[in-house]
C-alpha positions in Angstrom: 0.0 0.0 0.0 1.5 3.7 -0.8 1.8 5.9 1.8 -0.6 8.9 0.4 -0.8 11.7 2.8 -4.4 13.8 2.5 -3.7 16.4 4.5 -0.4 18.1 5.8 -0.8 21.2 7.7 1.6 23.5 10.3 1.9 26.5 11.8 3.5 28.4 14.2 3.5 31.5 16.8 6.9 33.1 18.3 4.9 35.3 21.0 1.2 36.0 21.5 -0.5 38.4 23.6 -4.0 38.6 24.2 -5.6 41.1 26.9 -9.7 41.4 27.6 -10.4 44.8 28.3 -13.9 46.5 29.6 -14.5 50.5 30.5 -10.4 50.7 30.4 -9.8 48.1 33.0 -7.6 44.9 32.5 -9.8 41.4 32.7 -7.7 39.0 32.2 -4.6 38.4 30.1 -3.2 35.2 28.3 0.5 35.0 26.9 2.1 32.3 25.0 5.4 31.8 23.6 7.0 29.6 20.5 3.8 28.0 19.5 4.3 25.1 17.1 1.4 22.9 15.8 1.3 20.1 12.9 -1.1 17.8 11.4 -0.9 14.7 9.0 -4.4 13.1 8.0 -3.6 10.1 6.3 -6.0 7.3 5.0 -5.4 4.9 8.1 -4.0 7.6 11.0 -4.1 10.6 12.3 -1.2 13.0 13.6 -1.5 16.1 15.7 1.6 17.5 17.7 1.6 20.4 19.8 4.2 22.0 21.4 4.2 25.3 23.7 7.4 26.6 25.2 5.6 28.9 27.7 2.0 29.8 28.9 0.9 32.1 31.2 -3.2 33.3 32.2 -3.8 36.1 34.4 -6.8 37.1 36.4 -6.4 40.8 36.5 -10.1 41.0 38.0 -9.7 39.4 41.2 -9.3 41.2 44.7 -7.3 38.8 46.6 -3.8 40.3 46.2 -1.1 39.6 43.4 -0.3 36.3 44.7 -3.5 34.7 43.2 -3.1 36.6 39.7 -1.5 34.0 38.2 -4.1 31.2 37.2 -1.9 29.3 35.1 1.9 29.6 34.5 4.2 26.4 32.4 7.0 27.0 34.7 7.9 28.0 38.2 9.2 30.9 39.8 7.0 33.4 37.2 6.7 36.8 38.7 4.3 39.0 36.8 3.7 42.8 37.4 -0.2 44.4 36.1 0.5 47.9 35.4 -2.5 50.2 35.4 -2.2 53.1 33.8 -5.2 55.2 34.3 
């Protein structure tokens, strides 16, 4: 049997920023670095690989203090800083 490949895709994202605003005040925030995705379809398997060097979500909305903040972080020992510029 050949080996016929259907679909092939990949794609990839060296630094993303994404911050949810409302009436000028931070929401929450989510940051990921080197981002790098592929898939293979082929008649008899399927192929997804993911791969995300760092991720970090932040919960600029809660009132507990800057040590909850963080809501998900890859690694340890992340220190983040919310600036509000009003």
């Amino acid at each position: 049997m050949e080996d016929c490949r259907l679909l092939w895709g990949q794609f990839s994202i060296s630094s993303l920023k994404l911050e949810i605003h409302s009436c000028g005040r931070p929401l929450a925030e989510l940051q990921v670095t080197n981002v790098k995705a592929s898939l293979t379809k082929r008649p008899f398997d399927t192929a997804v690989q993911v791969s995300v060097q760092s991720l970090l979500i932040v919960d600029a909305l809660q009132t507990y203090g800057h040590d909850y903040e963080l809501l998900v972080a890859s690694h340890k020992h992340v220190m983040y800083v919310l600036i509000n510029i009003s």
